[in-house]
VOMIGU-54109 format. One line per 5 residues: number of its first residue (from 1); their letters; for each residue z, x, y of C-alpha. Coordinates in steps of 0.001 Angstrom, whole numbers, padded with zeros to 6 digits. Layout:
VOMIGU-54109
NUM = a = Z:X:Y ~ ...
This chain:
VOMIGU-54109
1 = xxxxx = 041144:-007916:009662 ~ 040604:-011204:007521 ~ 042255:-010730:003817 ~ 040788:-013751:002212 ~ 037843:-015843:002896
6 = xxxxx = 036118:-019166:001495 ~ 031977:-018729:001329 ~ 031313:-022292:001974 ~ 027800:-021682:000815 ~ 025748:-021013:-002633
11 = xxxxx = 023017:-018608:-004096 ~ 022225:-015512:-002197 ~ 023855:-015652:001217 ~ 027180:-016310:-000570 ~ 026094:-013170:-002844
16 = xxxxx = 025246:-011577:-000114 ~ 028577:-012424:002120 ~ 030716:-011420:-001052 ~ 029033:-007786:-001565 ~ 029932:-006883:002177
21 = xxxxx = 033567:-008681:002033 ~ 034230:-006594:-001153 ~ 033410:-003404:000277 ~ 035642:-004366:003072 ~ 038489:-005024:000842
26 = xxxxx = 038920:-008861:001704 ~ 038879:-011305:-001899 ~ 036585:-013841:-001773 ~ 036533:-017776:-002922 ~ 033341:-019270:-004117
31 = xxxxx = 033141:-023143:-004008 ~ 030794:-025135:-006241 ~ 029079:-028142:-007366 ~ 028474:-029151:-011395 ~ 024990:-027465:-011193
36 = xxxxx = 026180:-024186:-009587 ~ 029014:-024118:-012352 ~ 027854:-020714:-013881 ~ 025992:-019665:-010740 ~ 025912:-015991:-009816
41 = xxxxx = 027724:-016359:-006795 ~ 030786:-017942:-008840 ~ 030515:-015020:-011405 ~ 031280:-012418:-008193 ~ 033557:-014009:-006049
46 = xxxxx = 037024:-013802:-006990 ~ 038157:-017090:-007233 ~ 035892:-020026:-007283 ~ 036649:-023729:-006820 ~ 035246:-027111:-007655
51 = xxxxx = 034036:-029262:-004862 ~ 031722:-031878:-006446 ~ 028841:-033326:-007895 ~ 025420:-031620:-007800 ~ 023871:-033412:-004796
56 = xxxxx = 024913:-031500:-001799 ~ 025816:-034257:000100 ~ 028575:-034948:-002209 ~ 029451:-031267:-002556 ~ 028397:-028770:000077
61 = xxxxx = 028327:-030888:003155 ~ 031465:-032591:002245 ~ 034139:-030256:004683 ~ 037380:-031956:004000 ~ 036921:-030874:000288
66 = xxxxx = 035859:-027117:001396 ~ 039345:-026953:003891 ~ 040968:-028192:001361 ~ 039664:-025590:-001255 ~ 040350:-022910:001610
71 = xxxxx = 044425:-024465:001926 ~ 044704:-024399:-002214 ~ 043579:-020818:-002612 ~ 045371:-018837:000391 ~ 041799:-018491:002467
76 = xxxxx = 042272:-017298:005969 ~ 038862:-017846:006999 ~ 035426:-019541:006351 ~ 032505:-018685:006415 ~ 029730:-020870:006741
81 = xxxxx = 026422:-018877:005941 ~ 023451:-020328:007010 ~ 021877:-024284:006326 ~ 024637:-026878:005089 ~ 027538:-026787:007796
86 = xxxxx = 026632:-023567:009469 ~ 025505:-025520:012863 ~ 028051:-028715:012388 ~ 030044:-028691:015742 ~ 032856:-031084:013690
91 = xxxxx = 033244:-029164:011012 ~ 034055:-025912:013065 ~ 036402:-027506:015100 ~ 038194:-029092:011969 ~ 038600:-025956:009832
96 = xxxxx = 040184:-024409:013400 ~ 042369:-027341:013537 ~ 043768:-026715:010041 ~ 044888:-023560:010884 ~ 042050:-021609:009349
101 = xxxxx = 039534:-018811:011005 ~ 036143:-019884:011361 ~ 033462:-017336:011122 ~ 031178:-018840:013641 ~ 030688:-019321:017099
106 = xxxxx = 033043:-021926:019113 ~ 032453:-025383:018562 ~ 031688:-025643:022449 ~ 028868:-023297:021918 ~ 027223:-024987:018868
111 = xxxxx = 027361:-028563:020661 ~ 025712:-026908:023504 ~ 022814:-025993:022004 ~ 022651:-028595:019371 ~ 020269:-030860:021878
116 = xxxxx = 016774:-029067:022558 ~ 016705:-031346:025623 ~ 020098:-030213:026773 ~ 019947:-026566:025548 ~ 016809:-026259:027777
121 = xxxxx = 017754:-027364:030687 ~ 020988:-025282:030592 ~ 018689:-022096:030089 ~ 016871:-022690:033176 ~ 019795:-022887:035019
126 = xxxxx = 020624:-019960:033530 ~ 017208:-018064:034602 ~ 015944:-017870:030770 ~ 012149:-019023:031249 ~ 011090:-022531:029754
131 = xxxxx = 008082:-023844:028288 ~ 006451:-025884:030772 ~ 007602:-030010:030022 ~ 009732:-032334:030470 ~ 013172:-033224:029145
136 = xxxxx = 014084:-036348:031577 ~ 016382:-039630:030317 ~ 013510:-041749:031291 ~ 012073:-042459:027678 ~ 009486:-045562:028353
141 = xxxxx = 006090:-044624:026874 ~ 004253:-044895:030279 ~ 007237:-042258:031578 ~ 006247:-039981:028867 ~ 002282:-040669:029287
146 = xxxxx = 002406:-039842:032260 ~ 004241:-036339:032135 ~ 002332:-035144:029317 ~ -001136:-035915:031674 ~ 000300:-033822:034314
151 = xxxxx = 001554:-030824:031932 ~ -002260:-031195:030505 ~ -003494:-031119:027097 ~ -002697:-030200:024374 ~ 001010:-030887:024412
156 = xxxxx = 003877:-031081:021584 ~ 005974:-034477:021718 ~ 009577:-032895:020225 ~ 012541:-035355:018517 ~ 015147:-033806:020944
161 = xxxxx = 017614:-033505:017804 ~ 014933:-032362:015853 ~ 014242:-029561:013042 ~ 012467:-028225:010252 ~ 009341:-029204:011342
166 = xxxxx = 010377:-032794:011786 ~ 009647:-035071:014578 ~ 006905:-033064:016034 ~ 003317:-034043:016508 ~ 000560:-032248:018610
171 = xxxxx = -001538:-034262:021088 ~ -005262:-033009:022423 ~ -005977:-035726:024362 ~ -004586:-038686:026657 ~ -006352:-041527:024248
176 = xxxxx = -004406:-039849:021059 ~ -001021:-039697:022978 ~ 000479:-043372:022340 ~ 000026:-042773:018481 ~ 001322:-040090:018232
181 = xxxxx = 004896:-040966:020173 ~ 005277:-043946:018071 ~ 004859:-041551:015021 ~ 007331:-038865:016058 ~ 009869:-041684:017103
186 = xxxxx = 009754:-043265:013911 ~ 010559:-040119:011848 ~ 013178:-038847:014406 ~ 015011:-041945:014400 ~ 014855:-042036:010027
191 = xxxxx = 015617:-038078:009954 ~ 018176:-037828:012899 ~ 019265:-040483:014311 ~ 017932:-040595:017375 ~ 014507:-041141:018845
196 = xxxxx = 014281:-039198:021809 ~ 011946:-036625:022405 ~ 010917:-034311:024753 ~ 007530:-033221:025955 ~ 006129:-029252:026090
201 = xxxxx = 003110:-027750:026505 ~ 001465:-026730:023334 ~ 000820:-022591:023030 ~ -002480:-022214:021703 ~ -002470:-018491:020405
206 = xxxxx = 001616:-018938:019737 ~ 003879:-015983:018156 ~ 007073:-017042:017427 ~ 009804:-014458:018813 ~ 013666:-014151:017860
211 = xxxxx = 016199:-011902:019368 ~ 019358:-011428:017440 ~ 021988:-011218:019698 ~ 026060:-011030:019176 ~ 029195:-011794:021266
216 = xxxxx = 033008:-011185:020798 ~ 036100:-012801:021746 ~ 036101:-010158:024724 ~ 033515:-011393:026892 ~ 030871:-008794:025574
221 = xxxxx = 027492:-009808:024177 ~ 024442:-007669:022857 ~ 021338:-007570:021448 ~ 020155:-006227:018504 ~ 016410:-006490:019724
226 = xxxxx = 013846:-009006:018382 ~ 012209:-009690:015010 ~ 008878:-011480:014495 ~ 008814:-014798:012650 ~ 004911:-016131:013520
231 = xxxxx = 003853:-016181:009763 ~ 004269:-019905:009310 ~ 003393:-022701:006948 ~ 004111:-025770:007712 ~ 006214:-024860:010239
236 = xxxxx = 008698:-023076:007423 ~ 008770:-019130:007720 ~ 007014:-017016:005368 ~ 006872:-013369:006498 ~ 009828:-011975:008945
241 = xxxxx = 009512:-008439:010490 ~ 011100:-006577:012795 ~ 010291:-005119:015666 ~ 007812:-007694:016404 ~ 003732:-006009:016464
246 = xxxxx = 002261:-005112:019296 ~ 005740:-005448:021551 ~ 005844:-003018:024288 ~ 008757:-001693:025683 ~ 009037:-003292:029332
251 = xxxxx = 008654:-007062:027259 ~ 011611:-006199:025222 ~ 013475:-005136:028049 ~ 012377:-008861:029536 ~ 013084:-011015:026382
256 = xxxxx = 015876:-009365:024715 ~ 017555:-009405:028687 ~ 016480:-013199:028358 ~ 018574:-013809:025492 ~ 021492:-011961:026437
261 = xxxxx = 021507:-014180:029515 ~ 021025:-017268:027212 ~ 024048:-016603:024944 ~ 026290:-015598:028165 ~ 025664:-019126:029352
266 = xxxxx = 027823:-020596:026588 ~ 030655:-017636:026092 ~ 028560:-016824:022339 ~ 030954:-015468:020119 ~ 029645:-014396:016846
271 = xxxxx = 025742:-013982:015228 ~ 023541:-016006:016829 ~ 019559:-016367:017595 ~ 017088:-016935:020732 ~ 014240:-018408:019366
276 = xxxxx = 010760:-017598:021567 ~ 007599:-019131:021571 ~ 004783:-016456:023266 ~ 001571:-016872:024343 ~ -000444:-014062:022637
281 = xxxxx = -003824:-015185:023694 ~ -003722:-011785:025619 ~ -001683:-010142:023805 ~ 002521:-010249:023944 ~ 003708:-010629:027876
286 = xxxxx = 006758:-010982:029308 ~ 006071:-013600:031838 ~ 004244:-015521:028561 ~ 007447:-016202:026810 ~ 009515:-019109:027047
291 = xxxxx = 012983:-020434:025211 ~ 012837:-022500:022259 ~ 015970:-022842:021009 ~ 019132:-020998:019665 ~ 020495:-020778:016532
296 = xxxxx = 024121:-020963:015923 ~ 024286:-019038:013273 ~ 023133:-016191:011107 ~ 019745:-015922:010252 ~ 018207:-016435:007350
301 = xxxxx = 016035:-013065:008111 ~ 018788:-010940:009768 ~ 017951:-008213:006473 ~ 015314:-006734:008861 ~ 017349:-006086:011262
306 = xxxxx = 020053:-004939:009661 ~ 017553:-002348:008228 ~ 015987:-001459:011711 ~ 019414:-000874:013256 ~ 021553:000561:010787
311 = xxxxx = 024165:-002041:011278 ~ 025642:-005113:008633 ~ 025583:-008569:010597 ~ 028136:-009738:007896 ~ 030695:-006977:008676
316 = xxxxx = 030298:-007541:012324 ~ 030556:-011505:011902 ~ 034140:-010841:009919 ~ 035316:-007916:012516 ~ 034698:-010311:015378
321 = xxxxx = 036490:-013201:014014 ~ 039657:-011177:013374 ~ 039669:-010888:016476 ~ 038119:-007466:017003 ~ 035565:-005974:019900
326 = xxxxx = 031859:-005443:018787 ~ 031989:-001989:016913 ~ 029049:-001051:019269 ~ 027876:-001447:022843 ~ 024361:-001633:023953
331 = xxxxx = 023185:001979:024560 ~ 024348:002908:021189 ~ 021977:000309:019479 ~ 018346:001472:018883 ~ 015441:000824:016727
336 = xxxxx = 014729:002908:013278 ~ 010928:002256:011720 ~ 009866:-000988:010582 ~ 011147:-003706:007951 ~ 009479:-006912:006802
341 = xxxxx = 011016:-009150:004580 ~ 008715:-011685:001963 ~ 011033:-015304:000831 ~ 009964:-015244:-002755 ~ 010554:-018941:-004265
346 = xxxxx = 010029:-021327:-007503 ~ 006973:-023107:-006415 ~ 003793:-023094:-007554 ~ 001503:-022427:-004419 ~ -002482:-023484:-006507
351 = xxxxx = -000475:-026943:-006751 ~ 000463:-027481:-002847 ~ 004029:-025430:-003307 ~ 005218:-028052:-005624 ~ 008537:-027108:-006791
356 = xxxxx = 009166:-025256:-010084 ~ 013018:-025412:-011159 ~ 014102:-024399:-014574 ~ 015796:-021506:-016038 ~ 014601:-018063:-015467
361 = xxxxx = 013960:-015998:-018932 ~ 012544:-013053:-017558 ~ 012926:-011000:-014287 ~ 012395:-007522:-013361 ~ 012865:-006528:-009811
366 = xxxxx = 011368:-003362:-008949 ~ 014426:-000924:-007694 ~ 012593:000219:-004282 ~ 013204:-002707:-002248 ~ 016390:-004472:-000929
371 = xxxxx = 016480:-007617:-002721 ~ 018606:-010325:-001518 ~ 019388:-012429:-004946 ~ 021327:-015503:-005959 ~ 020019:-015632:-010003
376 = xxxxx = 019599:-013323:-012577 ~ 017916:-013227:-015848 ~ 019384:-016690:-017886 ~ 019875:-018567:-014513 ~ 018762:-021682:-013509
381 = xxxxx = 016874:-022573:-010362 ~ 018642:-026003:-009542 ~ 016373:-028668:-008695 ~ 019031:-029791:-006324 ~ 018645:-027148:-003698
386 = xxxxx = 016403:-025296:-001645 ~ 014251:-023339:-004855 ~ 014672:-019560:-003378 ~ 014927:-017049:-005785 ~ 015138:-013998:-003543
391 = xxxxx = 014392:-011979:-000243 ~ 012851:-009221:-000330 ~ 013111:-006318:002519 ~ 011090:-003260:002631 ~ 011838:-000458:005517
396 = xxxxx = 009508:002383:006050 ~ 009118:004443:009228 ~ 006337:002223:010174 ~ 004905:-001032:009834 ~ 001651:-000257:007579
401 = xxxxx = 004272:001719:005342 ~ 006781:-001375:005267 ~ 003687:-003598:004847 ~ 002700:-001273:001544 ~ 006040:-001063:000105
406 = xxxxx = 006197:-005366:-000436 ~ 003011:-005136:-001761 ~ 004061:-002573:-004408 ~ 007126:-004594:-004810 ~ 005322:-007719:-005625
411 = xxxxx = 002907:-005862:-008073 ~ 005723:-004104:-009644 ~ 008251:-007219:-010517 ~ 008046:-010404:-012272 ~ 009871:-013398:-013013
416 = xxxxx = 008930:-016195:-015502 ~ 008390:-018421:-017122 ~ 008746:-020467:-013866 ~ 005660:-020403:-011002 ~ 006403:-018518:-007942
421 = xxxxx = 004839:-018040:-004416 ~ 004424:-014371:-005568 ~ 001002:-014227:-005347 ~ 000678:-015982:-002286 ~ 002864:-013658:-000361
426 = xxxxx = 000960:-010992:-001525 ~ -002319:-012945:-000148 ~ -000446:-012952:003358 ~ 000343:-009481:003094 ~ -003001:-008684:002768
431 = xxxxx = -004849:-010471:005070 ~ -007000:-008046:007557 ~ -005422:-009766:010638 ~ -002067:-009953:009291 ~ -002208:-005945:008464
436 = xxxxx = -003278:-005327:011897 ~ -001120:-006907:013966 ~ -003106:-010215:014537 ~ -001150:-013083:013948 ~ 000341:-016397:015039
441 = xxxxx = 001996:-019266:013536 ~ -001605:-020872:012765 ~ -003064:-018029:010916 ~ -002166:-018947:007387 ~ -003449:-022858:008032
446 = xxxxx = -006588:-021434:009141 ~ -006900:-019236:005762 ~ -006252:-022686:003801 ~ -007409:-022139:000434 ~ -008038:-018997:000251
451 = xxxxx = -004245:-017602:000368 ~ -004004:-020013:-002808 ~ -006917:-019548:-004901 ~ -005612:-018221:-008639 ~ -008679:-017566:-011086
456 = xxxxx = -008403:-016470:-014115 ~ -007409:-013167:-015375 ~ -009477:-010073:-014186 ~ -011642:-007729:-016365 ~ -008806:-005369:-015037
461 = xxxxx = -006493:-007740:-016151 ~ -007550:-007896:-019915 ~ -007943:-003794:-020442 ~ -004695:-003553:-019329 ~ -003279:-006296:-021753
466 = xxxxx = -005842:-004936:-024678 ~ -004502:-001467:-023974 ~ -000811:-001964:-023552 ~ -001172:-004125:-026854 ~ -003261:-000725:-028326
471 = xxxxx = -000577:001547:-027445 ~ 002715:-000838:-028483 ~ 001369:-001100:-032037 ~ 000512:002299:-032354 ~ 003658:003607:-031096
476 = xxxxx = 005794:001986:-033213 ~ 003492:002471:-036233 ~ 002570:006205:-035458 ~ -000792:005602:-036851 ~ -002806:005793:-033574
481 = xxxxx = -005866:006816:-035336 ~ -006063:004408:-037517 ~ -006008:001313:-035453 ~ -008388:-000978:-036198 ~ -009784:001092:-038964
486 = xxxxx = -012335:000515:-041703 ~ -014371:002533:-044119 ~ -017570:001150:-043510 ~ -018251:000209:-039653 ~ -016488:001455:-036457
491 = xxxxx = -012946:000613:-035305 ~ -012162:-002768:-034305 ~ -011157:-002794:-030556 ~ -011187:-006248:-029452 ~ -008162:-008662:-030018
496 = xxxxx = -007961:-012281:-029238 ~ -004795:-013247:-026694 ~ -003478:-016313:-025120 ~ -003020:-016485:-021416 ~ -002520:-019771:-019164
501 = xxxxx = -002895:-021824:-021968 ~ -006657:-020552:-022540 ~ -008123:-018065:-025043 ~ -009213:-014879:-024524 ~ -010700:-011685:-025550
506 = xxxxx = -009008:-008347:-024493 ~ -010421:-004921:-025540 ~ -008087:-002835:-027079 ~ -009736:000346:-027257 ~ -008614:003559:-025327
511 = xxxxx = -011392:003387:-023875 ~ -011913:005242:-019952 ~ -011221:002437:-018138 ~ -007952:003373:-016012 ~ -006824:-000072:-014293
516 = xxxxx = -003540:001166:-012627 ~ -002049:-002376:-013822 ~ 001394:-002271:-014541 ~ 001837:-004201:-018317 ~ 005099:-004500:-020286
521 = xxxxx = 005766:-005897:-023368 ~ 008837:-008717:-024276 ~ 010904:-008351:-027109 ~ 008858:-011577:-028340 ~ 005477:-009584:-027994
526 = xxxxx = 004624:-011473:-024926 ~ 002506:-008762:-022507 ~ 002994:-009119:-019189 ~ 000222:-007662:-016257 ~ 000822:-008420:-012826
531 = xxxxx = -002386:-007818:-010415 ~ -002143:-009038:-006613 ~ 001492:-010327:-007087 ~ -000203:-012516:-009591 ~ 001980:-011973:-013074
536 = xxxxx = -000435:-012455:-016299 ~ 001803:-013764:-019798 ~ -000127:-013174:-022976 ~ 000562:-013759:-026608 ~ -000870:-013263:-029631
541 = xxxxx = -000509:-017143:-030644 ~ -001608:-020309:-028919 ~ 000740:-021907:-027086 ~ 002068:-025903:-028099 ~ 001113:-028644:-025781
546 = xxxxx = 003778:-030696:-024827 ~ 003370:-034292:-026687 ~ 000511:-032658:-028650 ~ -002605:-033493:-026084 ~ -004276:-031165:-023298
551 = xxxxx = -004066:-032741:-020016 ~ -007755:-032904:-019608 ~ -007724:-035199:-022308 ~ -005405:-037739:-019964 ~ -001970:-036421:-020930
556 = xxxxx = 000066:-036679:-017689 ~ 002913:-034382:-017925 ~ 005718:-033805:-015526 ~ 005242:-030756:-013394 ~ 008689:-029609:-012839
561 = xxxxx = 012147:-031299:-014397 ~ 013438:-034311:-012362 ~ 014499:-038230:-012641 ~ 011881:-041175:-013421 ~ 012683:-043620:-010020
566 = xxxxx = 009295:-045744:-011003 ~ 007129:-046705:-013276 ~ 004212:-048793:-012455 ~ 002428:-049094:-015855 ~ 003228:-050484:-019287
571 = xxxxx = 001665:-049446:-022323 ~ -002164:-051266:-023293 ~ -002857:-051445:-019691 ~ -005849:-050653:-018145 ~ -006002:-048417:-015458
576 = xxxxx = -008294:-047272:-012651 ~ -008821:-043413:-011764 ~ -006031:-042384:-009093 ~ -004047:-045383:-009847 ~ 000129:-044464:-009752
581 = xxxxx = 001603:-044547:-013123 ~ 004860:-042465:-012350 ~ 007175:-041626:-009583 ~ 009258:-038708:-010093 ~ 011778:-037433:-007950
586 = xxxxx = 012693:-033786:-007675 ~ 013601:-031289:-005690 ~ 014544:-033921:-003042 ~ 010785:-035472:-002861 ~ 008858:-038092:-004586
591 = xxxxx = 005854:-037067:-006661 ~ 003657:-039380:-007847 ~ 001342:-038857:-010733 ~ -001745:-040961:-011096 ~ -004473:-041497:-013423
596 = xxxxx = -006913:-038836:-013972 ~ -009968:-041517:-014761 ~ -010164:-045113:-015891 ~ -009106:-045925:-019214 ~ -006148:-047634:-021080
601 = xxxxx = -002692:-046593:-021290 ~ -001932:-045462:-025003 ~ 001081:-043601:-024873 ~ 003920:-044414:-022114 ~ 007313:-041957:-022507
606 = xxxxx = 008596:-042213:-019026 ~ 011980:-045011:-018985 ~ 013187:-045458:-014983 ~ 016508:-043152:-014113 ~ 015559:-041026:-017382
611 = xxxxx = 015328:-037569:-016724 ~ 013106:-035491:-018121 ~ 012205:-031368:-018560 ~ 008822:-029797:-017330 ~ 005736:-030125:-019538
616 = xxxxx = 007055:-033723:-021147 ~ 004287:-035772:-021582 ~ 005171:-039338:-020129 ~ 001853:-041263:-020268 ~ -001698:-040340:-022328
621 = xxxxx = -004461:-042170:-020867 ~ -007320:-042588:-023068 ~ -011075:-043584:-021717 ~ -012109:-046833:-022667 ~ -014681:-046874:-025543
626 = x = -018371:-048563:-024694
């Protein structure tokens, strides 16, 4: 077995790689950049090195400086968690080359299915069924026009080296088609490289369909049966479960055999994933699911199976590259209940998902979930990285219990003062189709606004502020009775609170109404209700505006912390409604902020390359006077 090993990742898969390695009795090395100096994975591991500046391409994807981190501290072995280096062929094959154990499939095996183009055609060969398309050399646009007229519409025009999301673009008709390859050429060639694509038929009722499978050095491979990863946005997972709904047991036999026979064609050693796309127009079939892709490493979702199964992933990874058979064979592997895991991140969903980085001063995770975590209360979410705060699995002996316990979950924990997607995954959860087994990879799109919709705080809402303000002050004053009290009229029940920057009224009587909110109160006598995932702050006083003016009145204040790259204004200009003032870069995106109606620039704060915290006010616009 290994004795030491280098996490050459951050935040909660290299938590989550340390707490099995610990139990195993194997010392871990963290590496880091200057933003992740005091990050929670550093604080576990045992060691923990310096690799580089925040960005991550002058840190994390930098693999000379991770060997070399590995070589200084005595690490046998690296592992490469998932995102960053995980899939990089050349970096596998160097840290085997310096002598070191990679925790990862062969470098063979990662090239191999690196190319969608390639990868497919070497699963038909090996009898794994293919979305209808074509993958040929011949790139010239009247090539391609013509295949995609004789797959028939709609079809998806793929960047072979694509991902993410990227270099993608659906066509419905023949007249739309030369558009739309330009497009996806264009932003393959700027994201990877390379412009060629590939053409497939587009699945109109799709389900996206993994199977985790896992091979050892000893020419065994198995899988640990499929999970379900069709609730999409944007093309970026939201919801994973496992088993997948509605999958009956001869289709499992089919697609999980399907994948087996996929990861045999390249001798797979280690975690890996056969991604699925199904048909589910009539419901899940085996001869209406075709090969996507495979992933090379582990999964970002494997929690849910790990709880269906009974087995850690991470263990197995480090048992098989020692050097050691799979602990189980196939008939010993079964499926126990349901598990569906919810990615809770920073972003603030009722402003498109933008980003929102910044240190975390409160967080309370309710204790009947597995939460997968890279912060804790005094952290930072990094504006640098990918804004995650934590995953969050729930297993139950069936799916509708699973489904309950993340909604509990969600109702029962907070985390502030920074916006999460809480709310919005407890939207999903809810959602009559998604609760019943309905869903594909459109369903949230076709929701739209509704999934995001935040108004203000709920009658419920207020009684249970008003209440749990009631019974804090007469708690601590033991003078319940006299609350409110006066000689000469009846008790004064109603207090006035601050929530979301507004005022409001909250009755503070006892009172019959029973809301079955969960409140708490701060040290700092903020109270806190959450209702639908949705996480209510109120105080007692009003809250400061940054640079001393509301935004309504035409202070433009930076959403989230970043760096100035533009500004297009100067102070006494004039300047039209929607005109850009700032660019701000954060989170690895440009955000512009424009004007919210004509007027005349009377404050300007924002200097290019400054950088600057959320809520600073950078320009007031004023309206013009008649």
């Amino acid at each position: 077995m290994i004795q030491s090993l280098l996490i050459a990742n951050r935040g909660e898969i290299a938590c989550r790689i340390i707490r099995t390695a610990r139990r195993l009795g194997i010392r871990t090395v963290a590496v880091y950049s200057d933003a992740d100096a005091k990050a929670l994975h550093v604080r576990e591991a045992d060691e923990a090195v310096h690799i580089g500046p925040s960005p991550a391409r002058e840190s994390y994807l930098i693999g000379d400086r991770i060997i070399a981190a590995a070589q200084a501290t005595g690490a046998q072995a690296i592992h490469p968690g998932y995102g960053f280096l995980s899939e990089n062929a050349a970096f596998a094959q160097a840290v085997i080359d310096a002598g070191l154990i990679w925790v990862g499939p062969n470098p063979a095996s990662i090239t191999a299915m690196g190319l969608k183009d390639a990868a497919k055609k070497l699963m038909s060969d090996a009898g794994v069924p293919v979305t209808p398309g074509y993958l040929g050399e011949d790139q010239s646009a009247a090539r391609l026009q013509s295949e995609a007229d004789a797959i028939g519409y709609p079809v998806l025009i793929k960047a072979v080296a694509g991902g993410g999301g990227k270099g993608m673009r659906r066509v419905d008709a023949p007249e739309a088609f030369a558009d739309a390859l330009l497009s996806c050429q264009r932003e393959a060639a700027s994201s990877f490289g390379n412009d060629q694509v590939l053409i497939e038929k587009y699945i109109l009722s799709p389900r996206h369909i993994e199977v985790q499978v896992f091979g050892d050095s000893h020419g065994q491979v198995v899988h640990l049966f499929e999970r379900d990863c069709s609730l999409q946005r944007r093309h970026q997972k939201v919801i994973e479960e496992a088993p997948a709904p509605g999958m009956d047991a001869a289709t499992r036999e089919a697609i999980c055999g399907a994948a087996v026979r996929a990861a045999q064609a390249v001798d797979y050693v280690g975690a890996g994933t056969i991604e699925f796309i199904a048909d589910a127009s009539e419901g899940l079939r085996a001869d209406r699911i075709w090969f996507m892709e495979m992933n090379t490493r582990l999964q970002v979702e494997h929690p849910v199976t790990e709880e269906i199964t009974g087995v850690d992933l991470v263990e197995w990874q480090l048992r098989v590259a020692s050097g050691e058979p799979l602990p189980k064979k196939q008939e010993e592997l079964s499926i126990n209940g349901h598990a569906i895991e919810a990615r809770l991140y920073a972003e603030d969903p009722a402003k498109g998902f933008l980003p929102s980085p910044g240190r975390i001063d409160r967080l309370l995770f309710d204790d009947h979930a597995r939460v997968e975590t890279g912060v804790e209360a005094g952290d930072t979410v990094s504006s640098f990285y990918d804004p995650m705060i934590a995953k969050v699995i729930c297993h139950g002996p069936d799916r509708e219990a699973a489904r309950n316990d993340l909604l509990r979950w969600l109702d029962g924990s907070f985390v502030g003062p920074l916006h999460t997607n809480k709310p919005f995954l407890h939207a999903c959860l809810s959602m009559a189709d998604f609760a019943e087994g309905r869903l594909d990879t459109g369903l949230i799109e076709r929701q739209g606004e509704a999934l995001t919709a935040i108004d203000g705080p709920s009658d419920r809402v207020l009684a249970a502020a008003g209440q749990r303000f009631r019974s804090d002050w007469t708690g601590r004053d033991d003078r319940e009775g006299l609350f409110g009290f006066r000689l000469n009229a009846a008790p004064k029940t109603r207090i006035d609170l601050f929530v979301a920057g507004r005022h409001v009224i909250a009755d503070a009587g006892s009172g019959a109404l029973r809301t079955g909110l969960r409140s708490d109160m701060e040290r700092d006598g903020t109270i806190i209700v959450t209702e639908a995932g949705q996480s209510w702050f109120f105080t007692q006083n009003p809250p400061v505006k940054a640079g001393g003016a509301a935004a309504s009145d035409g202070a433009i204040l930076s959403p989230m912390p970043g760096r100035i790259i533009a500004v297009a204004v100067a102070k006494g200009a004039k300047v039209a409604k929607g005109q850009k003032l700032v660019t701000l870069e954060a989170m690895k995106m440009e955000h512009s902020l424009t004007a919210p109606f004509d007027g005349v620039v009377a404050e300007l704060d924002a200097t290019e390359g400054g950088q600057v915290s959320e809520g600073t006010l950078l320009v007031l616009v004023e309206r013009e006077e008649d």
